[in-house]
C-alpha positions as CSV (number, residue, x, y, z in Angstrom):
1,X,0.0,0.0,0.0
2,X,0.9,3.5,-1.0
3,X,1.1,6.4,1.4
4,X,-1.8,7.9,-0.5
5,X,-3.9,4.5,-0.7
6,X,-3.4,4.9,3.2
7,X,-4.2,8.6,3.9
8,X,-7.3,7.4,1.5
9,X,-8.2,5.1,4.1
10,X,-8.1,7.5,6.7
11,X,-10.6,10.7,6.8
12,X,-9.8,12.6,9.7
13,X,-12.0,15.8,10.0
14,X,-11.6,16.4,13.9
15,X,-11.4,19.9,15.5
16,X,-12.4,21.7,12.3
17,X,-15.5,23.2,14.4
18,X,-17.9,21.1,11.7
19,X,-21.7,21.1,11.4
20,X,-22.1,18.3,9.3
21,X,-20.4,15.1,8.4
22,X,-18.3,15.8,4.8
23,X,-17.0,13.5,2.8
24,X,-14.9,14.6,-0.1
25,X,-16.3,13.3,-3.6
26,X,-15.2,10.0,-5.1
27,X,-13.6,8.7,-1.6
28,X,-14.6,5.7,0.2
29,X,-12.6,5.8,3.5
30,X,-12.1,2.5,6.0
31,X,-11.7,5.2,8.9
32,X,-13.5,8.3,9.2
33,X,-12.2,10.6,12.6
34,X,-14.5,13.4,13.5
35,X,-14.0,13.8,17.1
36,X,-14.2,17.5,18.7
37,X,-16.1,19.1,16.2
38,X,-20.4,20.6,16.4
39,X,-21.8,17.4,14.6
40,X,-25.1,16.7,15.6
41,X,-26.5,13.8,13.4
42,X,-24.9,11.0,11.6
43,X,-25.7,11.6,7.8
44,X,-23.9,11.8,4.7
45,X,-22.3,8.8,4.7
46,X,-24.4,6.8,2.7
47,X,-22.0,6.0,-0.2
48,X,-19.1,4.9,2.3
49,X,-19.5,1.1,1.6
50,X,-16.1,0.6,2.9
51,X,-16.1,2.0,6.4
52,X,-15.4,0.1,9.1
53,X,-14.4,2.6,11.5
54,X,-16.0,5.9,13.1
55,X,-15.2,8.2,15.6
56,X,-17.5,11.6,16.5
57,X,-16.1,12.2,20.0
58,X,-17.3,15.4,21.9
59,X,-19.3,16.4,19.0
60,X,-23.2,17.4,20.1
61,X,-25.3,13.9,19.2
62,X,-28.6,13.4,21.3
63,X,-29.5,10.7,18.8
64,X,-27.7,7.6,17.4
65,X,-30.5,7.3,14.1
66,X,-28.7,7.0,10.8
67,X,-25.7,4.6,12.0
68,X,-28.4,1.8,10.9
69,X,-26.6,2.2,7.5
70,X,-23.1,1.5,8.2
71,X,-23.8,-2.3,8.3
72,X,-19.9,-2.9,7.6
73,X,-18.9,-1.0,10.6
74,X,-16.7,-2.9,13.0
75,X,-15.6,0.0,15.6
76,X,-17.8,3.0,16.9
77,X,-16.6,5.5,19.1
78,X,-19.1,8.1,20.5
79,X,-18.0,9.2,23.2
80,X,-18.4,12.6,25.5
81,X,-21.8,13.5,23.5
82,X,-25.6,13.8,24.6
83,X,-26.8,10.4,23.4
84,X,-30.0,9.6,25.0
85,X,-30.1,5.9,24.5
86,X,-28.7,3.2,22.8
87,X,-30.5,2.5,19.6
88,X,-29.9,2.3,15.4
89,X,-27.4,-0.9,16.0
90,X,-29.5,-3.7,15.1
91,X,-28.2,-4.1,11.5
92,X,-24.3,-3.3,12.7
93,X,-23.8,-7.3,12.9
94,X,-20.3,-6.9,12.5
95,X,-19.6,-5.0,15.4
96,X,-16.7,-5.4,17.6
97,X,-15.8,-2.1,19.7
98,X,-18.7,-0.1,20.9
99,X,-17.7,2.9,23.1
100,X,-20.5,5.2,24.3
101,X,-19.2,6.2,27.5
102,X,-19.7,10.3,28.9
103,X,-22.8,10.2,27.8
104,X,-26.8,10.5,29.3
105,X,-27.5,6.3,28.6
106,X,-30.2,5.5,31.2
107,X,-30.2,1.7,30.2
108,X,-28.4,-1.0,28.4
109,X,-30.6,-1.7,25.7
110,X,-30.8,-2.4,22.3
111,X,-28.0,-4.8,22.0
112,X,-29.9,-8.0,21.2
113,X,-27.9,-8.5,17.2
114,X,-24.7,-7.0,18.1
115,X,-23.8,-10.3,19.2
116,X,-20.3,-10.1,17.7
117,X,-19.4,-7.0,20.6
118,X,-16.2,-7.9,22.2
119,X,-15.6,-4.4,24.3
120,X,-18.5,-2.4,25.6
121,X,-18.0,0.7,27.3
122,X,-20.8,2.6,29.1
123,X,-18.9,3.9,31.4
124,X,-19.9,8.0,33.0
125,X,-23.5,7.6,31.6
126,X,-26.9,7.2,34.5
127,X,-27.6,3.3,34.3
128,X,-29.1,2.4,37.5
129,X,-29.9,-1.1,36.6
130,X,-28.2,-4.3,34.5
131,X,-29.9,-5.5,32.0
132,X,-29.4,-8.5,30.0
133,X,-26.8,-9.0,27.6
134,X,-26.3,-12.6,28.1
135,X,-26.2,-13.1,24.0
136,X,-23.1,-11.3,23.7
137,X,-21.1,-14.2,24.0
138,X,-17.8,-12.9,22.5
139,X,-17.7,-9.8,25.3
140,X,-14.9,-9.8,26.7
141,X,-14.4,-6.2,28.3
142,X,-17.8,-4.0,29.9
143,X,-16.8,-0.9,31.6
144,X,-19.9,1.0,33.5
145,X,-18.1,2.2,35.7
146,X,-19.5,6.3,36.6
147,X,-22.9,5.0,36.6
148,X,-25.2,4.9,39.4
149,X,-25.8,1.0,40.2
150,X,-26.4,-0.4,43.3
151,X,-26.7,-3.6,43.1
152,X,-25.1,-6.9,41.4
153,X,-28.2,-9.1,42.2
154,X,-28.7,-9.8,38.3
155,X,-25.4,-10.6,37.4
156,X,-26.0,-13.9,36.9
157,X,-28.9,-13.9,34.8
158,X,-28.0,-10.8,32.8
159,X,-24.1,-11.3,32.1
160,X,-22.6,-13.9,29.7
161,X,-19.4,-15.7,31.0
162,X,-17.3,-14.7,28.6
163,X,-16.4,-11.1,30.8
164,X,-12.6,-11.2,31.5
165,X,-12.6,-7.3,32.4
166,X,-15.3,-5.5,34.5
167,X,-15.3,-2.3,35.5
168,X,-17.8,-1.6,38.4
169,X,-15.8,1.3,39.8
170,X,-17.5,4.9,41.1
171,X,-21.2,3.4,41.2
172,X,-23.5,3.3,44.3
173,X,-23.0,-0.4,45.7
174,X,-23.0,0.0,49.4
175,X,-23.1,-3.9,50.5
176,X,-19.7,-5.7,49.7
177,X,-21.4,-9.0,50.0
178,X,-22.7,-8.2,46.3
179,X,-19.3,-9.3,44.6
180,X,-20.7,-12.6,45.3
181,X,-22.8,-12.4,42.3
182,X,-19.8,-12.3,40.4
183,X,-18.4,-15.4,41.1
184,X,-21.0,-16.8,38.0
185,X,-17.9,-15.3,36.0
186,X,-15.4,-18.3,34.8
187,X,-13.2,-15.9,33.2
188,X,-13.2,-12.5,34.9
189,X,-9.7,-11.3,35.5
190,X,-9.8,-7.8,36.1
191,X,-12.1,-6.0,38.3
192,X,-12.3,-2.4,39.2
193,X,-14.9,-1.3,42.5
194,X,-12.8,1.8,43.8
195,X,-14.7,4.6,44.8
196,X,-18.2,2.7,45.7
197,X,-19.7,3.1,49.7
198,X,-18.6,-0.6,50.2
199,X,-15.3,-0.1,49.6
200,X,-14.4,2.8,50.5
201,X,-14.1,1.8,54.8
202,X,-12.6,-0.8,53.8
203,X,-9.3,-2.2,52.0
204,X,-10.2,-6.0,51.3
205,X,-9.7,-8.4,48.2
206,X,-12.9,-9.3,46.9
207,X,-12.9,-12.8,48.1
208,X,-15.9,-15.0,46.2
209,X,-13.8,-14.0,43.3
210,X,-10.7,-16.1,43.6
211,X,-9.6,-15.9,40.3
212,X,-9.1,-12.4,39.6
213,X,-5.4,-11.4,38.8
214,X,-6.0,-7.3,38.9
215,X,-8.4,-5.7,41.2
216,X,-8.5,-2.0,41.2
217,X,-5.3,-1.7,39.4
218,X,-3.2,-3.4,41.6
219,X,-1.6,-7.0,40.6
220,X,-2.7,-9.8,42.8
221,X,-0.2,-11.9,44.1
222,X,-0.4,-15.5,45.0
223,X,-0.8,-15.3,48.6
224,X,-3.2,-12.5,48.2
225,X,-5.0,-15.3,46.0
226,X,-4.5,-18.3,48.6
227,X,-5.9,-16.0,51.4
228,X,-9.0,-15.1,49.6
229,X,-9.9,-18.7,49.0
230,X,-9.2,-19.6,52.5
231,X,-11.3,-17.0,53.9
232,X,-14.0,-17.7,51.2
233,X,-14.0,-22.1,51.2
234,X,-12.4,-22.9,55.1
235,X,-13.0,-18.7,57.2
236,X,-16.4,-17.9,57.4
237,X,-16.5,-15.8,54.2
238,X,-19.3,-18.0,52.8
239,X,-21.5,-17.7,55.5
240,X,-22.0,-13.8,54.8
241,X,-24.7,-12.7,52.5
242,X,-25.5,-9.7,51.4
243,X,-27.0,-7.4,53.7
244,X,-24.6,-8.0,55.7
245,X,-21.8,-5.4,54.8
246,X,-21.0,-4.5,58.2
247,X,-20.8,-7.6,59.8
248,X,-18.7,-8.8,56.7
249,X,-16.8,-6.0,57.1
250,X,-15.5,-6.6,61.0
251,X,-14.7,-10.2,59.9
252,X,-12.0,-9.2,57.0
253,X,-10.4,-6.2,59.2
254,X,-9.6,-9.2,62.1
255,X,-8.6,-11.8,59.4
256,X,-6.9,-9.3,57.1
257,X,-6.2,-6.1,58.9
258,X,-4.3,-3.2,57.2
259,X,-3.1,-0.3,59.4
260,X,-2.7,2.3,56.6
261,X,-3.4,2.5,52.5
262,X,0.5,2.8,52.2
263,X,0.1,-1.2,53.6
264,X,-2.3,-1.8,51.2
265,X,-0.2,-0.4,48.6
266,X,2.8,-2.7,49.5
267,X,0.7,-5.7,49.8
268,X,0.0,-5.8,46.0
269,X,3.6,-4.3,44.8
């Protein structure tokens, strides 16, 4: 491939304060990049058989209509606009990156053919509620963290297995006993709840889920790992439930206390 066959693939229009989506005469781009600009519907882009890619970051989009028509797309970014809801996606069956995070999503919806999804990000939107996405088999990251949950109850009739990386991070949980629900999750790896009301007295590993390698951002080590289970399968852990935060609570600081977050810190160096 030439230089110019590979600018040709590649329409990049952000930060030119546009109105409207344009799309120079006789080019048919694989990637067009329209982030930071005024746009406020997706139109004009019709005649781009070949586009697999689209980006219209902080642009001014309440509605998602017209992205119906890009059935070839594989990644869409929109990001940091006013999007209302989630809608226009059941023809996209080809894809594979959805990001829709800073936005004003009030449910998870409208997902039901995307069934291809392998990251999904709804992250800084107002969901108060999971719903299910158990046919999106091949997704393998869901961020939703920023949101205003409260409660993993659904988790396992709403999630497929496949998650490996969940971020749950700045929502409203308040009882830590619901990380229990997440133990229906074979495959989760990485799990982010800092900055929720459960965890925020306290400074304890998650321990239903035994398999996680990162939580928070922090790199679980073995005896971290071995600790968890213990507490979880020979301590008590299992015998909590949730609505019992406190009580859970007052068992993992005399099992596992920590004296300062500097401790914590150390403890997954």
């Amino acid at each position: 491939m030439t230089d110019s066959d590979a600018e040709s693939d590649v329409l990049d229009l952000s930060g030119r304060r546009l109105h409207r989506i344009e799309v120079p005469p006789g080019l048919d781009p694989a990637t067009i990049i329209c982030d930071k600009n005024n746009v406020s519907k997706i139109e004009n882009l019709e005649r781009c058989h070949n586009l697999k890619q689209l980006s219209l970051s902080g642009n001014r989009l309440v509605r998602m209509t017209g992205i119906g028509k890009l059935k070839n797309l594989t990644v869409l970014n929109l990001p940091n606009n006013s999007i209302v809801a989630v809608e226009g996606l059941k023809e996209l069956l080809q894809l594979e990156w959805l990001n829709l995070s800073g936005n004003s999503i009030k449910a998870m919806e409208n997902l039901n053919t995307n069934i291809s999804l392998g990251h999904l990000d709804l992250s800084d939107n107002s969901i108060s509620s999971l719903s299910d996405i158990t046919h999106l088999r091949s997704l393998r990251t869901l961020l939703l963290h920023g949101n205003i949950l409260t409660s993993l109850r659904t988790v396992p009739q709403h999630f497929p297995k496949s998650i490996a990386i969940l971020s749950l991070a700045e929502n409203e949980i308040g009882d830590i006993n619901e990380v229990m629900y997440l133990s229906c999750l074979p495959y989760l790896e990485q799990l982010s709840l800092t900055n929720n009301p459960c965890v925020l007295m306290t400074a304890s590993t998650p321990y239903p889920c035994l398999y996680i390698h990162v939580l928070d951002g922090y790199l679980i080590r073995d005896k971290e790992r071995l600790k968890a289970e213990w507490i979880y399968c020979q301590g008590k852990g299992r015998h909590f439930k949730p609505g019992q935060h406190v009580e859970v609570v007052e068992y993992l600081a005399s099992v596992c206390p920590l004296t300062n977050s500097a401790e914590l810190q150390m403890q997954f160096a």
